[in-house]
C-alpha positions in Angstrom: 0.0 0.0 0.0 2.8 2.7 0.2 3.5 5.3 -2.1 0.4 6.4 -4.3 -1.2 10.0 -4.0 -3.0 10.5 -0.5 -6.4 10.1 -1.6 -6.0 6.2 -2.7 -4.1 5.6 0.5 -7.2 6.8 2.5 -10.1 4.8 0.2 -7.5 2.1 0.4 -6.9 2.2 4.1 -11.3 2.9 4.5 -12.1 -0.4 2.6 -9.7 -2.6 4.8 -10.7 -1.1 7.7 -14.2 -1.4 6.9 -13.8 -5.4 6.1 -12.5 -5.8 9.5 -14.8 -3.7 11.0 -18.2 -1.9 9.8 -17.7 0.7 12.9 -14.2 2.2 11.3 -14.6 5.9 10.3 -13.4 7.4 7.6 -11.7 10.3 9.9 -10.1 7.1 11.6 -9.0 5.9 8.2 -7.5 9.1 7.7 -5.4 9.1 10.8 -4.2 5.1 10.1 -2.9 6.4 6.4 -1.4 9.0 7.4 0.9 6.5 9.3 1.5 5.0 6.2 2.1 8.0 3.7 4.4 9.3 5.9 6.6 6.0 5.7 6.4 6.0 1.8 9.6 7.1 -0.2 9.6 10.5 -2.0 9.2 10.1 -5.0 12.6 10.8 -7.1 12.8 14.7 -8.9 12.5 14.7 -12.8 15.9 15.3 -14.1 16.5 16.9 -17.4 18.1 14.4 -20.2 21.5 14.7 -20.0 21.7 16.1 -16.8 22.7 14.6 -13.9 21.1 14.8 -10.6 23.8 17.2 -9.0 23.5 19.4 -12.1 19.3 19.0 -11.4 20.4 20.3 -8.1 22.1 23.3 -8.8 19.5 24.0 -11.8 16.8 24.0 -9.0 18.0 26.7 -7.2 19.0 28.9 -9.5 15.7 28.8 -10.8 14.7 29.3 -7.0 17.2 32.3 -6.9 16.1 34.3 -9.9 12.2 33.5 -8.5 12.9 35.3 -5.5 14.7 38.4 -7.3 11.8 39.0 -9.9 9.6 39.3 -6.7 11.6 41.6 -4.8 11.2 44.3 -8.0 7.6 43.7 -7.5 6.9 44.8 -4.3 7.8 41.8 -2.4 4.9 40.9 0.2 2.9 39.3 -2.7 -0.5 39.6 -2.4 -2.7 42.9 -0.8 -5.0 42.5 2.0 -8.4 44.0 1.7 -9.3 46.0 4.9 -12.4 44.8 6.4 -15.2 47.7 6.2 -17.2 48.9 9.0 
């Protein structure tokens, strides 16, 4: 059962639970896959063809670098808050 996106873990975890017992909740399903998500393995980065994973790496945050930079000329903080009215 490990690995897989979280959502077919839970139904997964649900329907055994359910087999062994008919009073097994879903919110108690969630809590036993989350046991078992947590254990999985990441899953590996995509690496470029041709590019090894160190050079992946490095390519990663330089991307994460120039991300951060283009920001900073906008403004920074990101999005605007809306004052509430009275």
């Amino acid at each position: 059962m490990a690995g897989g996106n979280w959502m077919q873990i839970v139904k997964q975890t649900f329907a055994e639970g359910r087999k062994k017992d008919k009073e097994y909740s879903y919110k108690q399903a969630m809590v036993d896959a989350k046991k078992v998500y947590k254990s999985a393995p990441a899953a590996p980065a995509a690496v470029h063809k041709g590019e090894s994973p160190e050079e992946h790496k490095m390519h990663s945050k330089k991307h994460h670098r120039k991300s951060k930079k283009r920001s900073a000329k906008k403004g920074g903080k990101g999005k605007k808050t809306r004052k509430s009215r009275k």
